[in-house]
C-alpha positions as CSV (number, residue, x, y, z in Angstrom):
1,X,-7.7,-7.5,2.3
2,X,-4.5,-5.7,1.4
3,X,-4.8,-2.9,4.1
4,X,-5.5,-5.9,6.8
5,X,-2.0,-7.4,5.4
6,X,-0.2,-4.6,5.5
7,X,-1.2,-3.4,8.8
8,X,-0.5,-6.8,10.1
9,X,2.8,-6.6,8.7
10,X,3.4,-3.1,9.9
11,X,2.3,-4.5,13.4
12,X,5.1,-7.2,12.7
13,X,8.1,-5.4,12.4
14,X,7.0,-2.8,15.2
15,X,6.8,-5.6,17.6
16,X,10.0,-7.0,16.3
17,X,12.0,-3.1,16.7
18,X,10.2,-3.2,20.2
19,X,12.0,-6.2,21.2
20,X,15.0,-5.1,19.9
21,X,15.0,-1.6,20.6
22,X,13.5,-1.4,23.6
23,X,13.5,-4.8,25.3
24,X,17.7,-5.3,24.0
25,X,17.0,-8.6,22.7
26,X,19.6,-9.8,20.0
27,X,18.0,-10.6,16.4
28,X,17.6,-14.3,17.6
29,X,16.0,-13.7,20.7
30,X,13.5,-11.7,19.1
31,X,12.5,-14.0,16.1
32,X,12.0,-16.7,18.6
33,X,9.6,-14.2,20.5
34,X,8.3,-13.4,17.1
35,X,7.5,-16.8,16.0
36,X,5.5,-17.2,19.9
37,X,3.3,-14.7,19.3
38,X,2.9,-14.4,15.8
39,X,3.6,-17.9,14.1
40,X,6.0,-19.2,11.8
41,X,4.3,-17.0,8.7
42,X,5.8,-13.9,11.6
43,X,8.6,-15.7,11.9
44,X,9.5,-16.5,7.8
45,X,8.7,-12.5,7.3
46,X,10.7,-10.8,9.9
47,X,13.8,-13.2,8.9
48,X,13.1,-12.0,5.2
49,X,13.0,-8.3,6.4
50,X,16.6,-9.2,8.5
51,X,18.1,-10.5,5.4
52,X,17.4,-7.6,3.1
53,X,18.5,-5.2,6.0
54,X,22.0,-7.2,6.4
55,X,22.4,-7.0,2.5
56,X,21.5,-3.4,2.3
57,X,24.1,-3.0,5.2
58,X,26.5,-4.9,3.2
59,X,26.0,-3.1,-0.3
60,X,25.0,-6.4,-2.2
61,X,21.3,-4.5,-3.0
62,X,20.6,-1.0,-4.1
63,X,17.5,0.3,-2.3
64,X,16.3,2.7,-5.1
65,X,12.6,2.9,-3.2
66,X,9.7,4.5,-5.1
67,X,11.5,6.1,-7.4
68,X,12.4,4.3,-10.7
């Protein structure tokens, strides 16, 4: 069940850089697309992944990855 989860969350956020990267939707556009095609469970985790990105970006948390 895990590997199905995470390649469905993988699938997420490479749909999500599509729109953004290739299609030049802004962050909003793209959740709305996001929450179309995938649901509001797509929606909730792609604004989760924004969030940590923008605090990452603003130095509020460390990313330390794997290894601690």
């Amino acid at each position: 069940m895990t590997a199905y989860q995470n390649n469905h969350l993988i699938e997420l956020e490479e749909y999500f850089g599509g729109l953004i990267n290739d299609d030049g939707l802004t962050n909003k556009q793209a959740l709305a697309k996001v929450k179309e095609t995938y649901g509001e469970h797509g929606h909730e985790y792609i604004a989760d992944v924004i969030k940590k990105e923008e605090q990452l970006d603003n130095g509020i948390i460390v990313d330390y990855g794997d290894n601690l």
